[in-house]
N, C-alpha and C positions, 0 to 999 in steps of 0.2 A: 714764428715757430709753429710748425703745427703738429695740430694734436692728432694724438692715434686712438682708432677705435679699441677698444677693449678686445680680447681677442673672439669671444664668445658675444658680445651683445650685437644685434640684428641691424642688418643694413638698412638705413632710413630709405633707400630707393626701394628693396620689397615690398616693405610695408607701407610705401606708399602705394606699390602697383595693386598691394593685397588689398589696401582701404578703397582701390578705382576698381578694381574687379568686383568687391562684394556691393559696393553703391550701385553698379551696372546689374549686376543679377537680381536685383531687389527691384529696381526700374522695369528691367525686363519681365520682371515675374510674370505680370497682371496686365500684357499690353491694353496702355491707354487709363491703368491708375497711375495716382499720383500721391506722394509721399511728404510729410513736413520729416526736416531735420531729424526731431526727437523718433520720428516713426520710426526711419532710417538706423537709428543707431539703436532703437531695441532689435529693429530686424535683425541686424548685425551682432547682438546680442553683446554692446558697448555701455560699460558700468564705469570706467574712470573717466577721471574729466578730462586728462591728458589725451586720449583716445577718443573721445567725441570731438574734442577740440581739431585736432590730427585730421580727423573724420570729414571735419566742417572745411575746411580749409579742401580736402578731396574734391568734397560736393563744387564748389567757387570755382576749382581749376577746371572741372568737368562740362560747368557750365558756360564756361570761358572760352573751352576748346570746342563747345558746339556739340557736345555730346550727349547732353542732359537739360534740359528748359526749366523755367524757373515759371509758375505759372502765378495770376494775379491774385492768390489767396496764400504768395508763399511757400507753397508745396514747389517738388521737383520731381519733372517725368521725364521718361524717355525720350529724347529728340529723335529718334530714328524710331521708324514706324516698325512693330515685332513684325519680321517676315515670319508667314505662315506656311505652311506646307501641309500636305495630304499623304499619310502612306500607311502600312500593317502594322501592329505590332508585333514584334519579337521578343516575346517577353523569357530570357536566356537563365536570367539568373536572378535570386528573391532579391537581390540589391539593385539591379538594372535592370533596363531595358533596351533593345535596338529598335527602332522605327523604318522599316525599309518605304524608303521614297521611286525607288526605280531602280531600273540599270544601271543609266548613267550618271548615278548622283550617289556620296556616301552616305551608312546610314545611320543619323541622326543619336544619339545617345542620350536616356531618359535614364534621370534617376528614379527607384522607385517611390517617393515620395512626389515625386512630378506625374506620377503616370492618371493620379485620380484613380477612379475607378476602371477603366481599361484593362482588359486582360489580354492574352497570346491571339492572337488574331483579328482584331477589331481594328479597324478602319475609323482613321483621329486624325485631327486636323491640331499641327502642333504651332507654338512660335519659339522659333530660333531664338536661341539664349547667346551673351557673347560669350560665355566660357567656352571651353575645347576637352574632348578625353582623347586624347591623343589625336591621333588623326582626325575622328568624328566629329563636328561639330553638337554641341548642346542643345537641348531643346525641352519644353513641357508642355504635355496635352492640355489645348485648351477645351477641347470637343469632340464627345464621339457622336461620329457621322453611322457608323453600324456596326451591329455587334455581330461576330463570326458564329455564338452560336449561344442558346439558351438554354441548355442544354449540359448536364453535366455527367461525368461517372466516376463513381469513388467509396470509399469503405465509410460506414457509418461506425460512431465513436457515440454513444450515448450515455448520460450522466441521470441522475433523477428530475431534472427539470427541463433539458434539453439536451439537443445533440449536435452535432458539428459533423458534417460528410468530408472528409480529404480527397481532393480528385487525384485520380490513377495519372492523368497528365502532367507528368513535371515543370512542363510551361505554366502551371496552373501554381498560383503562391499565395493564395489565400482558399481559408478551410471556408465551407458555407454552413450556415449557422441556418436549424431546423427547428422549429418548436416541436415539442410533443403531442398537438393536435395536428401535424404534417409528417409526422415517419411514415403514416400509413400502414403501420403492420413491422414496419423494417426493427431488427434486434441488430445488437454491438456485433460488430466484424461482418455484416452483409454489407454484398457489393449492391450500390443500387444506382440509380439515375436517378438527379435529381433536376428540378425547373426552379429558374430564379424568377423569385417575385420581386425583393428589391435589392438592384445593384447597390445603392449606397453611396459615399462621396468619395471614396477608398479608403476614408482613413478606418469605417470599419470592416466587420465580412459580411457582403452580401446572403440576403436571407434568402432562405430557396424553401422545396417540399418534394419530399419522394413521390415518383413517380412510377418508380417499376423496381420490381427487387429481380435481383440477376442470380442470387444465390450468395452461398457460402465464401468468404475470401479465403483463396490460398485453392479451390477446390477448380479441376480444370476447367468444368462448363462456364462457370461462372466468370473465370478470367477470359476465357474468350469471347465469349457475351461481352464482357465488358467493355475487349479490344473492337468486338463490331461495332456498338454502340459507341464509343467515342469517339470514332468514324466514322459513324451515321451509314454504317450501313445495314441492309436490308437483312433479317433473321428468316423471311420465306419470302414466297411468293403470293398478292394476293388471289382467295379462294378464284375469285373470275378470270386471273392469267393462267392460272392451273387446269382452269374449264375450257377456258378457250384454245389453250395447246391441247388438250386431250379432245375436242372434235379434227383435230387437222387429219385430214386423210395421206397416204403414203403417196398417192398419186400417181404412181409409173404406171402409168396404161400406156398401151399401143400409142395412141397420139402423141403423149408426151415424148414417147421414145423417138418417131419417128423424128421429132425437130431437135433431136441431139446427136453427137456422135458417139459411136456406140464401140468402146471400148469393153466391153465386156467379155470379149475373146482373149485378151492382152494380156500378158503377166503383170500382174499387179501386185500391189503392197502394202501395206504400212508400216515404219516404225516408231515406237511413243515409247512414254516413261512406262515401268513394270505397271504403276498402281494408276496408270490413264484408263477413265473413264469413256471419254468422248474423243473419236478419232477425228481431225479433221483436216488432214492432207493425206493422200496417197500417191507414190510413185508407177507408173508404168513405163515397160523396157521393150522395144522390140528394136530387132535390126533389122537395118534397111539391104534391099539387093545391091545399091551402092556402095554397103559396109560402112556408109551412116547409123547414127543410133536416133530414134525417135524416142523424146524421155517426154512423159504427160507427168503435169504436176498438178493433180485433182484435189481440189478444195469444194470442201460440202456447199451444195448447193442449198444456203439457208434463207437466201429472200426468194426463192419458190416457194418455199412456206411462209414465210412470211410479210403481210403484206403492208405497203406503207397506208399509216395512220389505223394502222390497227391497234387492240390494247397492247399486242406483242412485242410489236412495233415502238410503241411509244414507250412500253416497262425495258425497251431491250436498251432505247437508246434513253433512259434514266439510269439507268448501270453503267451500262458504257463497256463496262468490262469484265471478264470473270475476276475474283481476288481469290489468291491462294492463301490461307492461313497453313500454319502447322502442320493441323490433324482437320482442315475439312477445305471443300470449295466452296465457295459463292459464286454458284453460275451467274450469267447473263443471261441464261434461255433456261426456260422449265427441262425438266428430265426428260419430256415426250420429244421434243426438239435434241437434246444437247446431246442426251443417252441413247434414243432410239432412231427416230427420223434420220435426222442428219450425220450422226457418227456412222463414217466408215466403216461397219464392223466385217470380217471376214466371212466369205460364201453368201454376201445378202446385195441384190442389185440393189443401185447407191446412186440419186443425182447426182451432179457434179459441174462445178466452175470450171473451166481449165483454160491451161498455158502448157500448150506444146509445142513442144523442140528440135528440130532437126539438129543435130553435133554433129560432128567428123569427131575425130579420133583422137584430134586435138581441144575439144569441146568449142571449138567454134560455132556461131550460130548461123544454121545455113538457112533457115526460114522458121517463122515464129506463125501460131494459132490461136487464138484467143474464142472460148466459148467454151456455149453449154454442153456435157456429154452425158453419159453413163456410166459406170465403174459396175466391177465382181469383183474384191478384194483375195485373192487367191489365199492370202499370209496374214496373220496379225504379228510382228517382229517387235519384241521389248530390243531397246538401244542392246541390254546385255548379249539377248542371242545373236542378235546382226552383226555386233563385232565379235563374236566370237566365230562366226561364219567366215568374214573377213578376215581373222587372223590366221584361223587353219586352212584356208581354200577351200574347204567341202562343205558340204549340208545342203541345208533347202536350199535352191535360188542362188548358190553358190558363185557362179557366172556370172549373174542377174546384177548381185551386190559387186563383184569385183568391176564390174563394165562402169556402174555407177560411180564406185568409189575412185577411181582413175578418174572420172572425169569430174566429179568434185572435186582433186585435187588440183586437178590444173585450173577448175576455175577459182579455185582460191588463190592459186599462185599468180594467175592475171588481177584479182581485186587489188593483191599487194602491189604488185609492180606499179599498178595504176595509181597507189598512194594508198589506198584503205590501212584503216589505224588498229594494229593487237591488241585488242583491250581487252583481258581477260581475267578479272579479278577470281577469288576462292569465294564460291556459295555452299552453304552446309545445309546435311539435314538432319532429322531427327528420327533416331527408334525410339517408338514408344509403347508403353503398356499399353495393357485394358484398359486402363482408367487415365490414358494421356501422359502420365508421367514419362521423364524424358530418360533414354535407359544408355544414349550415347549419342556424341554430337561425330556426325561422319561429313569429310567434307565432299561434295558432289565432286566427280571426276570426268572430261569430258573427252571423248576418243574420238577414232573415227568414224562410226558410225552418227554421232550426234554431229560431226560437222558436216557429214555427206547429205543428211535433211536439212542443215545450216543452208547450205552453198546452192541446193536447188528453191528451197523458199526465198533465199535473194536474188536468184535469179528473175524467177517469176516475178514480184513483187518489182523488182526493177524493168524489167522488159515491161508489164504492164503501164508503170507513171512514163515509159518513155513512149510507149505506142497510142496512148491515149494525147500525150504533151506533142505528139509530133503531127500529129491526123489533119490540125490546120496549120497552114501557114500564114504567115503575118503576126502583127503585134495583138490581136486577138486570139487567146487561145481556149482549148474546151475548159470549164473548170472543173474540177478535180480535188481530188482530196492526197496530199502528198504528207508523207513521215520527211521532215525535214531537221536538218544538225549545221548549226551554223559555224563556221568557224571560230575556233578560241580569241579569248580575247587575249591581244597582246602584253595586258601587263601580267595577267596571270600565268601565262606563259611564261612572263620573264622571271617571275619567280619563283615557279617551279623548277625551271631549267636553274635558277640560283640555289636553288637546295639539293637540287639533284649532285651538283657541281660539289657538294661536301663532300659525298661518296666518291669523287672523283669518275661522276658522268657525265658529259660533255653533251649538251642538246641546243643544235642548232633551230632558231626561234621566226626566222623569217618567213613567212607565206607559202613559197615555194618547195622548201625543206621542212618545215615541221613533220608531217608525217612522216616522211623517212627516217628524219631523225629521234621521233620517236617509237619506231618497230625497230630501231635500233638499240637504243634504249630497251625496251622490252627483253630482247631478246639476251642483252650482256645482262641483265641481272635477274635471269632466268635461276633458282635454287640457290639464290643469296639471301640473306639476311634479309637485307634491306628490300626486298622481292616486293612483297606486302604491300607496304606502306608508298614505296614507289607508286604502284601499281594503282592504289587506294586515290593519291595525290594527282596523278594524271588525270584519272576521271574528273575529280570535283573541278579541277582546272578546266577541263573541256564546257562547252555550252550545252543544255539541253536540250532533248530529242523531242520535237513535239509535229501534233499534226496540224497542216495547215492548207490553204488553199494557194500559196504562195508556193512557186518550185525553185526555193533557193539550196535544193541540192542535198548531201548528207555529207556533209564532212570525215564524218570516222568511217564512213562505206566508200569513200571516193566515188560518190554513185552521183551523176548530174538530175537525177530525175530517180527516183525511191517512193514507193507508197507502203500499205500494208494491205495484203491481199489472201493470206495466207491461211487466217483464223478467225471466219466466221460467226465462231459457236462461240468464242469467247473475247472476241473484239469488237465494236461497233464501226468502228471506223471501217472495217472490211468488208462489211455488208455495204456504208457506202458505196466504198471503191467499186462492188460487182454491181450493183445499180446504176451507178456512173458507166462503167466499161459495158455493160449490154446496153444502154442509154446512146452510147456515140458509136457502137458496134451496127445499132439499128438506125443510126444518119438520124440522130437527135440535134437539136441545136445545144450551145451551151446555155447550161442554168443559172440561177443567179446562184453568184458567189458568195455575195454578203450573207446569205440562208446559210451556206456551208460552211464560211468561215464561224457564224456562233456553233455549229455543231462540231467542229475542228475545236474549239476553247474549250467547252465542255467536254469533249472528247479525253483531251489534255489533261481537263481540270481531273475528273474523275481516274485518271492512268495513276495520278499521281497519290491520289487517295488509296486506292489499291496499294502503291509500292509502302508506300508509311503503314498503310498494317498491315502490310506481309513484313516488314521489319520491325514492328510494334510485337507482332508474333512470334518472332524468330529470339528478338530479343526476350521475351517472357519466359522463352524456353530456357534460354540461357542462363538467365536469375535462379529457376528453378534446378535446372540441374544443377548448378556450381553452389546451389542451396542445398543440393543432398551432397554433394562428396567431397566439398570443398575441407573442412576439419580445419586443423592446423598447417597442411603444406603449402610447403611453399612450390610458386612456378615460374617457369621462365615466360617470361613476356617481351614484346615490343611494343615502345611508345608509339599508339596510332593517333595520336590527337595532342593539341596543346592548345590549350585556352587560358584565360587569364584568372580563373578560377579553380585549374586543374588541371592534372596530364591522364588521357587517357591511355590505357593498357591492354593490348592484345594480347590474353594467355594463348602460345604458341601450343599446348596439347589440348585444349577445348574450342579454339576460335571463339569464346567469348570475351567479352571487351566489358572493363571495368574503372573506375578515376579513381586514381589518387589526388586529393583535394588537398589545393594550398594550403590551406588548415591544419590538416595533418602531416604537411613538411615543416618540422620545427626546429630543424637542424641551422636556420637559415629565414631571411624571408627573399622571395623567391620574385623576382619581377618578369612581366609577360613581354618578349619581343614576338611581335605579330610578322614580322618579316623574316624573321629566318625558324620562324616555327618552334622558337623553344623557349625557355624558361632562366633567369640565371639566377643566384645564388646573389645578393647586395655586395656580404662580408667575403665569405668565403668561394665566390665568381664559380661555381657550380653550374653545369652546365643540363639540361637535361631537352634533348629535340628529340625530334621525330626517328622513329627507327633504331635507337638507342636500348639495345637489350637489356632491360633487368628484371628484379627477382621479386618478387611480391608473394602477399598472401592475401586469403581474404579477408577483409576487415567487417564487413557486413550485407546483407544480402538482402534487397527489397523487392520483393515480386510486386509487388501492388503499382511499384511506380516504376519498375523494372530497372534497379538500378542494380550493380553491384560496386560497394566502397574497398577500394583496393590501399596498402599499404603497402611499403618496402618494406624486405623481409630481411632481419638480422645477417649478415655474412658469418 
């Protein structure tokens, strides 16, 4: 007869896997310590004798099955050597952490009690633990190889015998502890930077000392200050790049003119944003006796002035790029360069790059120019006046613009057919006071006028990596600096197309169909709900755009050969390209690559710094406004985000996005499925994914770390 378990007392097979999983993670801890018995089971933190006993009997079978060694003083180690790995940290959440090893590897899940001292970006060399967090395998840093940066910014919090600075970075989860002989001057609620003197072993907080006070928190200068500074980037220019742009001479003498072509008779143009500073393309239109159109796509001529290994030179390509905040720029080039020299401005002869075009009627290309010219800008065109020219058929250049926009539109319509991918998310901006305050979030709207500059800067930009890629024949080719987009990867693909498929969107995921079937996509849930979020989802699925010396193509431009050619004043990489293209223009041979490819990285690296504080920025704004008007209502939102610490919320009338934290869902405890992007309910199987409308209010507002805590709002 046998006996039956009680209906509630625990299954001796768990508790045994539970008593071989926690001897393994104890083994594993310390690759290459070694453990007696009694160690073991305080680790384990094992008080009955039943349960050591249990315990001991684990260890035997472990060692039995080859899993565990038994070494000659009695102790027991790991028999399997800890595999080590190299990769960032991502430090997501004050409980965890992620460890990225690569592309093609998952990544790694550290608890925060494993991570040591290591914080959001430092480079550790971890060892594989056997436990699992879902999909991720486990792991704990044994060693930091380098730290991302020494460097802090955050609001100081002062007491009578010392202080603690909070960093504005929410990947940052521990405060830094200050003495009172190291504020330096700093009072309670200045933003300041601080330097670490000692990291520490993690289990306390690293000691740091003020280095610069930014100003008052909550006050604008100072929050953007702070946003530069945590980005490392640059607050001016130094006194000697400022000296040495203010000797450059404007240079158009007769000589220079003669070895350019000289467009200065031409109807010409430009059109920019209303509050553009620095113009740096211009179009010119004439027709041809053929009843062809001759279109010049004129890009400032900025490496005439500037010469390689100079300091301008060398300060232009340490930026790398302009960054837009808010309420200011950070150029790449001094004011003498970006504002006067090189900007395009109306009525003033203008060097120039160029790519000119013979079209037919059909925008076909009947022959292509590549070089130096001249420019007279007849027009300065904000996007506003130009389409409004376009829409009524009269004004300035009325003709000029209609000839153009016709054949922008047909070559947009050739990009698509050729596979080019609709990606066109919602970017917003801001009005703001005197004093920066944010007074309305508007979302940027974009017409025809902004895609008829769209569609000739791709042109150019393409016609050049192809005429440059084409010049040799054979398996040697010139090298080059190419904007490349690799294609998606497959599985993210397939599960994007699996959540799409909720909405009842159907996306074909093979090689040859993806982009169609995603402009297809696009296009049906064009003024839907789910529009957003779709929209949102596609990109992060897509690979990133980055430059290289390799021409593996653009994926989302359907373009075999793509550079960036277009924005001197405010890109580096495009001052390559035109040094490159008069380089093999003049029967240069090719250069080394391996030189271009570290300036392609760098190039990268820095693009992306820009884009995190222009949404570092964007987002500040957001805290703040939804800090002045938010009160007690409630608003409609959609779920743009699902993590396993929370759901994030799009308010649908501000475009800012805020979490509701697991925490504060107490209806329920809520578990994270990572595959279909949402959230369920244990008890009551509550559902909550992506794109899923509801009602919230604000629960709390933190500009410092630019968060806002969102709540569901009473029905």
């Amino acid at each position: 007869m046998s006996k039956k378990r009680k209906k509630n007392s625990p299954d001796p097979t768990s508790i045994k896997q539970q008593f071989e999983s926690g001897i393994l993670s104890v083994l594993n801890e310390a690759p290459g310590r070694a453990y007696s018995i009694k160690q073991i089971a305080k680790k384990l933190g094992l008080k009955k004798r039943d349960d050591i006993k249990a315990m001991t009997f684990s260890v035997y079978e472990l060692e039995e099955a080859g899993k565990i060694k038994e070494l000659s003083n009695g102790t027991y180690a790991s028999a399997q050597k800890g595999k080590t790995l190299t990769g960032i940290v991502d430090h997501v959440s004050s409980r965890f952490a992620y460890v990225k090893i690569g592309e093609d590897r998952p990544d790694v899940y550290i608890k925060a009690r494993d991570l040591g001292s290591a914080v959001d970006g430092d480079t550790v060399k971890i060892a594989i633990l056997p436990s699992r967090h879902g999909e991720h395998p486990e792991g704990k840093v044994t060693e930091i190889i380098k730290r991302s940066r020494n460097q802090f910014v955050g609001k100081l919090e002062l007491s009578k015998k010392f202080a603690f600075v909070v960093a504005d970075y929410r990947k940052i989860h521990k405060d830094f502890f200050v003495t009172l002989e190291n504020i330096n001057g700093a009072k309670s609620n200045d933003k300041v930077i601080v330097e670490v003197l000692e990291w520490g072993d993690g289990e306390e907080n690293p000691e740091a000392k003020v280095v610069n006070i930014l100003g008052k928190a909550g006050e604008n200068e100072a929050e953007i200050h702070s946003i530069m500074a945590e980005f490392g980037l640059p607050f001016k220019f130094p006194p000697a790049i400022e000296k040495e742009a203010k000797t450059i001479d404007e240079g158009i003498t007769s000589e220079e003119i003669k070895k350019r072509w000289d467009f200065r008779e031409i109807t010409t143009f430009t059109i920019d944003p209303e509050d553009a500073k620095d113009f740096d393309d211009a179009l010119s239109l004439e027709t041809l006796p053929n009843g062809n159109y001759r279109v010049g796509v004129h890009i400032a001529d900025v490496t005439h002035y500037i010469r390689p290994n100079s300091n301008l030179e060398k300060e232009a390509f340490d930026r790398a790029t302009s960054v837009y905040l808010v309420d200011r720029t950070i150029p790449m080039l001094p004011e003498r360069l970006s504002n006067e020299l090189c900007s395009l401005r109306p009525k003033e002869d203008k060097l120039t790059f160029s790519a000119v075009f013979e079209l037919d009627i059909h925008a076909n290309i009947i022959t292509e120019w590549f070089g130096r010219t001249i420019i007279h800008s007849d027009h300065r065109f904000t996007y506003e006046d130009a389409q409004e020219v376009i829409e009524q058929g009269n004004g300035l250049f009325a003709e000029e613009l209609k000839i153009l926009n016709n054949l922008a539109l047909k070559l947009k319509k050739d990009r698509f057919a050729k596979g080019a991918v609709n990606f066109e998310t919602t970017e917003v901006k801001f009005k703001l006071d005197e004093k920066g305050r944010p007074l309305a979030v508007v979302p940027k709207v974009r017409k025809d006028a902004h895609k008829l500059i769209e569609e000739f800067m791709l042109l150019a930009n393409k016609r050049v990596a192809t005429h440059v890629y084409s010049q040799k024949k054979g398996p040697e080719k010139n090298t080059f600096v190419y904007r490349i987009h690799d294609y998606p990867d497959p599985d993210r693909v397939k599960d994007f197309a699996n959540f799409a498929k909720q909405f009842g969107h159907r996306l074909t995921v093979d090689e040859q169909s993806i982009s169609r079937s995603l402009n297809k996509l696009m296009n049906e849930i064009e003024g839907k709900p789910e529009q957003n979020v779709l929209q949102q989802l596609a990109v992060r699925s897509m690979a990133k755009a980055k430059y290289s010396t390799e021409t593996k193509g653009h994926f989302g431009l359907a373009f075999d050969h793509y550079s960036h050619f277009t924005s001197p004043i405010r890109r580096y990489p495009d001052m390559m390209v035109h040094r490159l293209l008069q380089h093999y223009l003049d029967g240069g041979n090719p250069v080394s690559k391996a030189e271009y490819e570290v300036k392609c990285v760098h190039s990268s690296d820095r693009e992306k710094r820009a884009a995190d504080a222009e949404r570092a920025s964007i987002k500040y704004k957001q805290v703040e406004f939804m800090s002045l008007i938010a009160g007690d209502k409630a608003y409609d939102g959609l779920i743009s985000g699902v993590t396993e610490w929370g759901i994030y919320v799009e308010i649908i009338e501000t475009k800012c996005e805020g979490m509701i934290r697991m925490a504060d869902m107490d209806d329920d405890y809520y578990e994270f499925d990572e595959k279909n992007y949402c959230i369920v309910g244990r008890r009551n199987k509550k559902i909550f994914t992506l794109g899923d409308q509801v009602r919230v209010r604000v629960k709390k507002t933190d500009v410092d770390r630019r968060l806002i805590d969102l709540v569901f709002a009473k029905q």
